[in-house]
C-alpha positions in Angstrom: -11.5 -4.3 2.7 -9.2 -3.1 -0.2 -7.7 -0.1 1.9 -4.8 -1.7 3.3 -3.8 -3.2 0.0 -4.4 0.4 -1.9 -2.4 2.3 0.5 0.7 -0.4 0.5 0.4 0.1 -3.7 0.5 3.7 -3.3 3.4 3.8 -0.8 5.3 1.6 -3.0 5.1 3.9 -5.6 5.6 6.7 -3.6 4.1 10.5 -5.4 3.8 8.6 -8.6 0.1 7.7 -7.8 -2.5 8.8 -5.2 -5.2 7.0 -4.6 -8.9 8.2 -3.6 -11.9 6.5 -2.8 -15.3 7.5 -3.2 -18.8 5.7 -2.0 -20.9 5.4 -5.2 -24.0 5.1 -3.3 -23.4 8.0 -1.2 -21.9 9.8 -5.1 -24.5 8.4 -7.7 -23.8 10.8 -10.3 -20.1 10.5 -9.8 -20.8 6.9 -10.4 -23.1 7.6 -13.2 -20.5 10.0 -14.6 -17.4 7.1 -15.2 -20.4 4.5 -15.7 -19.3 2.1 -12.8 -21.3 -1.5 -13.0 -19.2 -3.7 -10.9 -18.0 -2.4 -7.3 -15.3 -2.2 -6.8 -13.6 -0.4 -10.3 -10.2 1.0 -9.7 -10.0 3.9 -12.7 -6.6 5.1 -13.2 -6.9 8.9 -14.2 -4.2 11.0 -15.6 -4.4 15.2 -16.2 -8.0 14.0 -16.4 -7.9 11.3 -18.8 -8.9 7.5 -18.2 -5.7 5.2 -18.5 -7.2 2.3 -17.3 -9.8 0.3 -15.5 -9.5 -2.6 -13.1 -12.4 -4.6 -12.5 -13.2 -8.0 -11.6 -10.2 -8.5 -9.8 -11.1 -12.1 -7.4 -8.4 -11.4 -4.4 -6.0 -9.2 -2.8 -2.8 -10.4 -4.5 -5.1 -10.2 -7.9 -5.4 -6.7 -7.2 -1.8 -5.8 -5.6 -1.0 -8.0 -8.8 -2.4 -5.8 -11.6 -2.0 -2.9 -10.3 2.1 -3.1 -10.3 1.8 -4.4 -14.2 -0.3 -1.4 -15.0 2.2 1.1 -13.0 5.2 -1.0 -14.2 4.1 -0.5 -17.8 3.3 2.8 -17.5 6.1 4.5 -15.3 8.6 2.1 -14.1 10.1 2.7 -10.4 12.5 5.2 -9.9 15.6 3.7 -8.4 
């Protein structure tokens, strides 16, 4: 469901952020490990470190939304 969105974000923003998915069923301690409770969380991870979290988002556009304020505010686009 959130695929197409996620990869029209991360071709916008092209080599500034790369996105991968994981199943938390199918990777519990993974889960576990960044203490997901909602599905789906979007955690923004630099050299390691948690920059943000994104959860809760209600649509599409919500999420295609937030994400471009968090990138804008953290690296604007390159010309």
């Amino acid at each position: 469901m959130l695929n197409p969105i996620l990869n029209k974000i991360q071709s916008e923003w092209q080599g500034q952020l790369k996105i991968v998915s994981i199943n938390a069923d199918q990777n519990l301690s993974l889960a576990n490990n960044y203490r997901l409770r909602n599905l789906p969380t979007l955690i923004l991870i630099d050299r390691g470190n948690i920059i943000h979290r994104l959860e809760g988002f209600h649509s599409r556009e919500d999420l295609y939304q937030s994400m471009n304020n968090i990138m804008l505010n953290l690296m604007p686009k390159s010309a």
